[in-house]
C-alpha positions in Angstrom: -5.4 -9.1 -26.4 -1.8 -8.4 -28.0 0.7 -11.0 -26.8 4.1 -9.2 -27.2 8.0 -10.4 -26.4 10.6 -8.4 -26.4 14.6 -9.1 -25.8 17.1 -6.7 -24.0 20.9 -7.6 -22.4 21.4 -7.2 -19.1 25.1 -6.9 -18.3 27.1 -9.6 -17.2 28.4 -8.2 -14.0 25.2 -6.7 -12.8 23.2 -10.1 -13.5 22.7 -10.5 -9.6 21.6 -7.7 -8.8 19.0 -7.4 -11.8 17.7 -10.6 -10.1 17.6 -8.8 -6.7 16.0 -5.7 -7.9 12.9 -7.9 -9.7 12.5 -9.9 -6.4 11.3 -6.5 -4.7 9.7 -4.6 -7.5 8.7 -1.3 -5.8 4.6 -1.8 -4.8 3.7 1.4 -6.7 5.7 0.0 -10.1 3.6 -3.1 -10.1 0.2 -0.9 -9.3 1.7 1.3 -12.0 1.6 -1.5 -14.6 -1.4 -3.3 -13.9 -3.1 0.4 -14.0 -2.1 1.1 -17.5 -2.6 -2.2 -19.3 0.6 -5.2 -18.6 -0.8 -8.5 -17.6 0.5 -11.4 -17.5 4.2 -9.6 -17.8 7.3 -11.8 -17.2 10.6 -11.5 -17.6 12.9 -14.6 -18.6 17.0 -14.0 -17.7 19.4 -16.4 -19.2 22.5 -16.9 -17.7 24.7 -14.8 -20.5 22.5 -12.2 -19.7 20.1 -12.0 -22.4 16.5 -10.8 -21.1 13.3 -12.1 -22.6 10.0 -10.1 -21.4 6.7 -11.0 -22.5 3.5 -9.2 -21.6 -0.2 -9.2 -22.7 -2.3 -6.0 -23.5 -5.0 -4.4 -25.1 -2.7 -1.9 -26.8 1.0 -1.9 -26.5 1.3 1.5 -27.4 -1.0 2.6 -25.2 0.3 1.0 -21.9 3.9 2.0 -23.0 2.1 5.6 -23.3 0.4 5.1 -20.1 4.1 3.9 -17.9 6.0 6.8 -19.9 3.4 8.8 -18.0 3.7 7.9 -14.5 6.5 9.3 -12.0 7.3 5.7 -10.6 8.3 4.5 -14.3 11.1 7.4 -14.6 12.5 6.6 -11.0 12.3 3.1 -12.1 14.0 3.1 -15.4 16.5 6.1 -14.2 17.8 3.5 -12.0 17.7 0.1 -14.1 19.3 1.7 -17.5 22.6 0.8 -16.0 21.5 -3.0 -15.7 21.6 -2.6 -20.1 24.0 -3.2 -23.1 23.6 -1.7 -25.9 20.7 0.7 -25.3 22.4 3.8 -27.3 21.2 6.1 -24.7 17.5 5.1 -24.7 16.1 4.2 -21.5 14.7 0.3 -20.9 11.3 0.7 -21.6 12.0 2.6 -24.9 14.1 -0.4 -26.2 11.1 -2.7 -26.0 11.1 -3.4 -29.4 8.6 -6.2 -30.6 9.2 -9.4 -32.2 7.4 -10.6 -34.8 5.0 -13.4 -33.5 5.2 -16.5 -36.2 3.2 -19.1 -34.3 0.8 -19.8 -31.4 -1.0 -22.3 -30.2 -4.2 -21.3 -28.3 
């Protein structure tokens, strides 16, 4: 299982309603995700807007692959690409960049 963490900005005038849109995730988003590999996924907002997500997988790839497939993920990130900084006119999901794990404690 690949643990991976990610960090995007969320703008600071749209910080509340980020919040608001995660507390009613769309039902066929979260089907969407557990159907294609995230578990375990969280999402971690600090007050100055920087965004932390960490998800577990088999493949990373591969569930990215699978979401970029679906219907649901295009409405989804269609509508939450205004939430970002700095994206340079990729969507969310494609700025999910990796960090390099150094440590862990099992």
């Amino acid at each position: 299982m690949q643990r991976v963490c990610f960090l995007l900005k969320v703008r600071q005038d749209r910080l509340e309603e980020y919040r608001e849109r995660h507390a009613a995730v769309w039902p066929e988003m979260l089907e969407a995700l557990s159907a294609t590999g995230w578990h375990n996924y969280s999402l971690f907002l600090r007050e100055d807007g920087l965004l932390v997500g960490y998800v577990e997988t088999e493949d990373f790839a591969a569930a990215q692959a699978g979401m970029e497939a679906t219907e649901v993920n295009a409405r989804w990130q269609a509508e939450m690409g205004e939430f970002f900084e700095s994206l340079d006119g990729a969507r969310p999901d494609e700025a999910m960049k990796p960090l390099t794990e150094v440590f862990h404690l099992a």
